[in-house]
C-alpha positions, 0 to 999 in steps of 0.5 A: 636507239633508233638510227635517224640518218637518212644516209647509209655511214660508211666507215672511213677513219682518215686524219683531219688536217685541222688547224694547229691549236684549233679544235679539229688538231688531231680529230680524226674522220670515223664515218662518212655519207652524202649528208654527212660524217663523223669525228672522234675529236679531242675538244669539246665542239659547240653543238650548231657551230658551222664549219667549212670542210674541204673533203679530199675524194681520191688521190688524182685530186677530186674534192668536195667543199661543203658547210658542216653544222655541229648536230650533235657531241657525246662524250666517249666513256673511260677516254678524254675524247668526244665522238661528233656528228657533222650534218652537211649544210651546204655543198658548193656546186659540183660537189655533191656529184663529187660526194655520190661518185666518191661514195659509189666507188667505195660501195 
């Protein structure tokens, strides 16, 4: 399969603080990039849903708010969970300078 994303994936395995009950309770983040990220989830997400994501950048309290739609969802084998791809929308101003500072230091 060839890799269409036009952003490198770096690997960032962190919770999701989803609302309990709500389809993100105990997803967690697996891959993250300036146009997006990557969830392995519990529930079955509608593909095209979008969603509002407040990403927590560093400890001193630096963030990003951006709008993620639903690109895709596969089933993960011999498991009840789902492996997600999140693309970004949208991202608030000041944010995708965030994103990209965020991203270099890790690099």
């Amino acid at each position: 399969m060839q890799n269409k994303r036009k952003n490198p994936r770096h690997i960032c395995t962190v919770p999701v603080d989803g609302q309990q009950g709500g389809p993100f309770e105990s997803s967690k983040t697996i891959d993250f990039s300036q146009g997006g990220l990557g969830l392995i989830s519990n529930h079955r997400i509608s593909l095209n849903k979008e969603i509002a994501i407040q990403l927590d950048l560093s400890e001193e309290g630096q963030s990003a708010l951006v709008v993620g739609k639903i690109q895709w969802v596969n089933p993960i084998a011999q498991t009840n969970n789902f492996r997600i791809g999140v693309v970004f929308k949208d991202m608030l101003q000041g944010s995708r300078t965030n994103v990209k500072d965020y991203l270099r230091l890790i690099t």
